[in-house]
N, CA, C and O of each residue as an XYZ file, in Angstrom:
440
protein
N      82.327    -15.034     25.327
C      82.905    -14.097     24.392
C      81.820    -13.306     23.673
O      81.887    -12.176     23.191
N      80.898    -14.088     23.712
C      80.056    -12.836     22.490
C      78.775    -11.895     23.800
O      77.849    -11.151     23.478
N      79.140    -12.243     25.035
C      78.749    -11.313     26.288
C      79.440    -10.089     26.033
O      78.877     -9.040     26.346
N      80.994    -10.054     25.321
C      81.600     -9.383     25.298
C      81.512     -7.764     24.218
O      81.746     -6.565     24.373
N      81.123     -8.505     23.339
C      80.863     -7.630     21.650
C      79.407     -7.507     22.013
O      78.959     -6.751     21.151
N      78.503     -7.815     22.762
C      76.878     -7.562     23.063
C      76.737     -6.162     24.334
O      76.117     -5.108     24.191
N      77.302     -6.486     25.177
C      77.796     -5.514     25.995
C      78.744     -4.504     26.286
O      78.543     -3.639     27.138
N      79.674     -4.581     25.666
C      80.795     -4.054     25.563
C      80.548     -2.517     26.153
O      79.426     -2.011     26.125
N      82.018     -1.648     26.830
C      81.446     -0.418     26.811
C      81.752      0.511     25.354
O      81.545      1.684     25.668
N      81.966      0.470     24.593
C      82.472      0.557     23.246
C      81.138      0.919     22.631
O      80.933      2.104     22.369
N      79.940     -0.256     22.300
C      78.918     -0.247     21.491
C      77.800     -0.006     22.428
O      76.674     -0.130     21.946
N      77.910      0.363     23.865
C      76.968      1.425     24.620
C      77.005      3.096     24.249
O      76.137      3.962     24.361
N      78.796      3.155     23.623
C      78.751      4.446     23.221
C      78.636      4.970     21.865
O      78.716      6.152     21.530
N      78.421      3.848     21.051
C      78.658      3.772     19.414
C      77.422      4.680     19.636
O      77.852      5.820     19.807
N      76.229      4.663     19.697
C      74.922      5.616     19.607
C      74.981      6.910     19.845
O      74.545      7.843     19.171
N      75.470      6.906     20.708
C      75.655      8.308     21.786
C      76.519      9.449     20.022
O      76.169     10.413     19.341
N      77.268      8.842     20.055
C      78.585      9.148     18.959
C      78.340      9.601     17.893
O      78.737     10.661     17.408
N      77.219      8.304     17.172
C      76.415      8.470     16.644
C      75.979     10.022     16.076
O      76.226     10.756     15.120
N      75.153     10.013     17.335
C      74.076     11.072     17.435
C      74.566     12.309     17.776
O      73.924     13.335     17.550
N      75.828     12.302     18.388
C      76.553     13.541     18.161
C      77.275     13.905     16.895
O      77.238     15.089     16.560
N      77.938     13.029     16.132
C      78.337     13.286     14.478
C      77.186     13.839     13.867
O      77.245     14.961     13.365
N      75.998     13.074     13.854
C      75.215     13.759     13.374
C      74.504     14.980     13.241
O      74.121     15.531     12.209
N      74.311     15.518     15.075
C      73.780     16.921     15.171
C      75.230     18.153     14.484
O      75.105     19.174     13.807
N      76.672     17.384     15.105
C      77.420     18.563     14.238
C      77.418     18.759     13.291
O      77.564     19.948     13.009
N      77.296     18.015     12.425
C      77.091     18.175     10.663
C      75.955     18.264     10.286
O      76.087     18.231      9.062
N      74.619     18.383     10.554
C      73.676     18.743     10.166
C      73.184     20.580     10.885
O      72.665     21.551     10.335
N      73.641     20.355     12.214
C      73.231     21.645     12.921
C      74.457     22.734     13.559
O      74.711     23.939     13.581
N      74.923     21.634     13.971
C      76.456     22.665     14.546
C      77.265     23.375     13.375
O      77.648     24.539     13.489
N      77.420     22.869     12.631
C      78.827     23.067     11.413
C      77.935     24.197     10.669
O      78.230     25.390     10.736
N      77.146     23.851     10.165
C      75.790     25.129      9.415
C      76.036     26.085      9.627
O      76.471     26.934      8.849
N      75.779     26.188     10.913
C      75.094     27.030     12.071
C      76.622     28.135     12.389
O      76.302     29.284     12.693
N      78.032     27.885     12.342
C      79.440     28.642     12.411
C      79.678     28.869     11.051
O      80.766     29.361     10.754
N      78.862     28.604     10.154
C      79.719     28.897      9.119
C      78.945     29.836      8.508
O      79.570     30.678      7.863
N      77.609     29.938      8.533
C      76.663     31.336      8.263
C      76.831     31.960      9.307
O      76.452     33.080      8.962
N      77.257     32.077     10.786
C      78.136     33.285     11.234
C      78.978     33.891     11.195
O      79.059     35.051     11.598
N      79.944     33.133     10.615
C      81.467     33.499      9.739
C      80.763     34.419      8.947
O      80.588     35.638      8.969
N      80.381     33.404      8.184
C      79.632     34.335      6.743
C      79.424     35.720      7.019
O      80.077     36.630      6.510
N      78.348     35.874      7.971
C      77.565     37.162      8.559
C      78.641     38.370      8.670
O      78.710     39.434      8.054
N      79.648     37.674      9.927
C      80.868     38.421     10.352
C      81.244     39.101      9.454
O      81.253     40.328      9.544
N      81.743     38.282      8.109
C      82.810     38.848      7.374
C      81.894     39.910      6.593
O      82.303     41.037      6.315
N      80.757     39.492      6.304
C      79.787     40.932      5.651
C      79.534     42.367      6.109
O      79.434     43.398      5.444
N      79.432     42.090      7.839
C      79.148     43.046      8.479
C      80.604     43.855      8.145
O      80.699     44.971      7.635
N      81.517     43.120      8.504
C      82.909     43.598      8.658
C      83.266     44.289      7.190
O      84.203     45.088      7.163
N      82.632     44.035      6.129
C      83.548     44.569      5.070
C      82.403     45.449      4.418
O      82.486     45.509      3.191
N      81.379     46.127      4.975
C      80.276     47.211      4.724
C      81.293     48.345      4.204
O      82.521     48.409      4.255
N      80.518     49.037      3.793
C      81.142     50.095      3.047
C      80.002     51.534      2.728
O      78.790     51.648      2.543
N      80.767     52.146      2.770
C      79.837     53.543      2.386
C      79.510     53.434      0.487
O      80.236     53.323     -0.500
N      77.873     53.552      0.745
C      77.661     53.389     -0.681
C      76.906     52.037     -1.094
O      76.148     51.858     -2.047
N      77.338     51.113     -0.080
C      75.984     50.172     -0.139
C      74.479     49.771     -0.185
O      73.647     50.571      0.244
N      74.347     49.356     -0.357
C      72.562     48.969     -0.975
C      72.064     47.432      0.222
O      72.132     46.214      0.055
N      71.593     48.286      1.365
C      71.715     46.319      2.240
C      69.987     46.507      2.963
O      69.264     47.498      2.859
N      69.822     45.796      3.357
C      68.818     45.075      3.853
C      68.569     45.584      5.391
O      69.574     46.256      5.621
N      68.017     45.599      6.172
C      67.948     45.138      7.633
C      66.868     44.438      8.531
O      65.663     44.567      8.310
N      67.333     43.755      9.463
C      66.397     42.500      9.642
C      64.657     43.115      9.912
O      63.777     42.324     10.249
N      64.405     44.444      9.725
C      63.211     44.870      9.844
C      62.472     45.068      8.530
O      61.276     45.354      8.459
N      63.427     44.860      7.319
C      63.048     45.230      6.464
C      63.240     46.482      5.853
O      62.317     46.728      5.076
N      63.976     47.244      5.905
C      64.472     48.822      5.473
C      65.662     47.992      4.722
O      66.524     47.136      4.923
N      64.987     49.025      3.495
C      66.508     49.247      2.650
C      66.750     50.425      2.345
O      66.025     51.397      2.130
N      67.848     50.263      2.342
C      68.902     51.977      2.325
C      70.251     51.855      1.987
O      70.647     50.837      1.420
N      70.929     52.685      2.242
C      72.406     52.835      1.255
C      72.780     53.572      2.277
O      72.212     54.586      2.683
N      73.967     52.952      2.806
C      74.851     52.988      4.004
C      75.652     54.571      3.217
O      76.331     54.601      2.191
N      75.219     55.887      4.234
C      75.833     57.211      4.281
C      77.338     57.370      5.217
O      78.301     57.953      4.719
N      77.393     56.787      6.595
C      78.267     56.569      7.140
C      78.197     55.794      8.439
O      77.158     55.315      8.892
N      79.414     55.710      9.007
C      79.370     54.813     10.466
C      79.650     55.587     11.300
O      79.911     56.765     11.054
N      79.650     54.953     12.724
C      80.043     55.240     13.908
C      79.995     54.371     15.074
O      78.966     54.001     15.639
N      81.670     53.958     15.512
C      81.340     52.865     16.091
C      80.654     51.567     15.728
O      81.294     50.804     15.004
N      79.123     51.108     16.228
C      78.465     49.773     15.904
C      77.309     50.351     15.168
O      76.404     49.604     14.796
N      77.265     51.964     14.869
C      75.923     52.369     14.696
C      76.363     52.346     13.213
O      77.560     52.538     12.999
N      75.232     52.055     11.776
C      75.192     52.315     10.633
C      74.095     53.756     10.633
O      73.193     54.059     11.413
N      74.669     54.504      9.303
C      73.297     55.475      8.881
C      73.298     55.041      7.564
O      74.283     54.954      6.831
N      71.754     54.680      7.209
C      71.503     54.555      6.445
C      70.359     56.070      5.286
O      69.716     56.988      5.796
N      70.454     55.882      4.281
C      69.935     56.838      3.459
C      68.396     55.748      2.984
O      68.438     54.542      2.737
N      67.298     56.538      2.975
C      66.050     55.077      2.996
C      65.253     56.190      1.954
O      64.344     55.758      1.245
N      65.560     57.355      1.906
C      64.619     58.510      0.460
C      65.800     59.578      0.939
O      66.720     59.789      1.729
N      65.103     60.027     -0.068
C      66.156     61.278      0.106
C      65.529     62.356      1.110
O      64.307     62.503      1.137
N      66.292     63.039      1.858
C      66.476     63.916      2.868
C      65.873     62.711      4.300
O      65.322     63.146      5.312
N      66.061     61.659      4.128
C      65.499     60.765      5.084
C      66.819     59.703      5.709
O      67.269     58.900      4.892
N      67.205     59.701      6.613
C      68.468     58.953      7.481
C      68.202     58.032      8.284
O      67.134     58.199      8.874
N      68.996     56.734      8.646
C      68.251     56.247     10.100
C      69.540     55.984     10.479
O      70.323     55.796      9.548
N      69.932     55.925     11.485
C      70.895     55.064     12.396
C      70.184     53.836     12.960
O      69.199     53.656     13.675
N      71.158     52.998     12.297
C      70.716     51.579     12.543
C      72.240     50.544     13.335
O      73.421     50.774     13.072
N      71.836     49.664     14.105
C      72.797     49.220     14.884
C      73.897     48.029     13.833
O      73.233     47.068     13.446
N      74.634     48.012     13.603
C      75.706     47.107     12.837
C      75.100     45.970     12.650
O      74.903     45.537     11.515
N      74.640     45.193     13.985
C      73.961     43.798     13.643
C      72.825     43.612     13.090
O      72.458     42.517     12.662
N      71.937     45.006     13.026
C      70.356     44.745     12.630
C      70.545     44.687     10.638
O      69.558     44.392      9.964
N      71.676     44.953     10.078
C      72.310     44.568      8.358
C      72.069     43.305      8.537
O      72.797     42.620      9.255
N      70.839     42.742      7.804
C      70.858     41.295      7.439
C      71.404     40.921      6.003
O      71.866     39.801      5.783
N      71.331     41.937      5.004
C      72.378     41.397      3.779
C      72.360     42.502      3.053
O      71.572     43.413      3.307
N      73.292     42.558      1.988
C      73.798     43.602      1.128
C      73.497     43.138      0.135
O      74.041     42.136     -0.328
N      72.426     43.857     -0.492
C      72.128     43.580     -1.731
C      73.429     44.005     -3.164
O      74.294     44.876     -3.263
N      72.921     42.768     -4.161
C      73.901     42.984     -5.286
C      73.927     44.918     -5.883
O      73.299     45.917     -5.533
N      75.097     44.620     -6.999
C      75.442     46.105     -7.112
C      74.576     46.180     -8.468
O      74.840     45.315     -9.303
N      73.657     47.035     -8.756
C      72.776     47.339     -9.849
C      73.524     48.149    -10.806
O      74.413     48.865    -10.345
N      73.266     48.155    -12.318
C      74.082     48.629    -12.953
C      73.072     50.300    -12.827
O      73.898     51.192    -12.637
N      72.551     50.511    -12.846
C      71.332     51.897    -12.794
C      71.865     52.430    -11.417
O      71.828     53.658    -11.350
N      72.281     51.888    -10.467
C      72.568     52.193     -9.214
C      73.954     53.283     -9.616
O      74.408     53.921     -8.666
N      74.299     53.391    -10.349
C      76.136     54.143     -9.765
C      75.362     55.769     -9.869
O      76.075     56.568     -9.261
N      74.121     56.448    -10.465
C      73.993     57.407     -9.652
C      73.379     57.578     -8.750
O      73.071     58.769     -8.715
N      72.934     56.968     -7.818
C      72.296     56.940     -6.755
C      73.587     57.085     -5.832
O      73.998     58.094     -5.259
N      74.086     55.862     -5.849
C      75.706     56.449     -4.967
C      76.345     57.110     -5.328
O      77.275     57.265     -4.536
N      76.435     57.720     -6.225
C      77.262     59.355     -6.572
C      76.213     60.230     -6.149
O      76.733     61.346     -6.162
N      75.239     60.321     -5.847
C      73.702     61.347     -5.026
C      74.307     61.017     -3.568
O      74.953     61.951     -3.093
N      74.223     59.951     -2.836
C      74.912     59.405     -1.732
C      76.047     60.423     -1.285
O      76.045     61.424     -0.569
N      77.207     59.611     -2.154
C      78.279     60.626     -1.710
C      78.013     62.480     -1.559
O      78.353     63.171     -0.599
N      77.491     62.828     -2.503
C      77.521     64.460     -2.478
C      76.907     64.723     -1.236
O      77.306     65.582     -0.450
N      75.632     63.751     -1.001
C      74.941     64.580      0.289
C      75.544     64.027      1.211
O      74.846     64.182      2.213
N      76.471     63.449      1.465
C      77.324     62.921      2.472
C      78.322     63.849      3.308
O      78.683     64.049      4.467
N      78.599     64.402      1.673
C      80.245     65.494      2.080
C      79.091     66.693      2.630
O      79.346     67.097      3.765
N      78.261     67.110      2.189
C      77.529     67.993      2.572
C      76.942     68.447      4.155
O      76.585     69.561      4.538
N      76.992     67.042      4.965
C      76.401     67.187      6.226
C      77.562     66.888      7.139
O      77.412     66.921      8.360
């Protein structure tokens, strides 16, 4: 009997099990939920934003197209940047609301 609880196929797989609970909750689970995250940011961009991109440019989202962003980076200066290269949107500054009212005008303008 105790050949039984020593060998068992049960506690050959207790490890295995183990070690998979563990990588999902330390690496798997993380890892979907700061892509969620990402998703829902990319997804709810807006004209008039203040964001980041993974190269390091910041600018204030002028308009879209498709997956492409344009961003405003100085004035009379534009880039089209691809949807995924937005690594984060910076907070809303209180000094900022004329900069995006400058934004908008040269927006309607072009």
């Amino acid at each position: 009997m105790g050949d039984l609880l020593l060998g068992g196929p049960l506690t050959q797989l207790l490890p295995f099990v183990l070690i998979f609970g563990i990588f999902y909750f330390l690496l798997i689970r993380p890892q979907q939920v700061q892509r969620r995250k990402t998703q829902e940011m990319l997804a709810n961009l807006k004209t008039g934003d203040r964001v980041m991109t993974s190269g390091g440019i910041y600018g204030i989202i002028t308009g879209f197209r498709d997956n492409i962003v344009q961003l405003q980076v100085a004035s009379q200066v534009k880039l089209d940047v691809s949807r995924s290269a937005i690594t984060s949107v910076q907070g809303d500054e209180s000094e900022g609301g004329p900069k995006r009212e400058a934004v908008a005008k040269s927006s309607r303008k072009t």
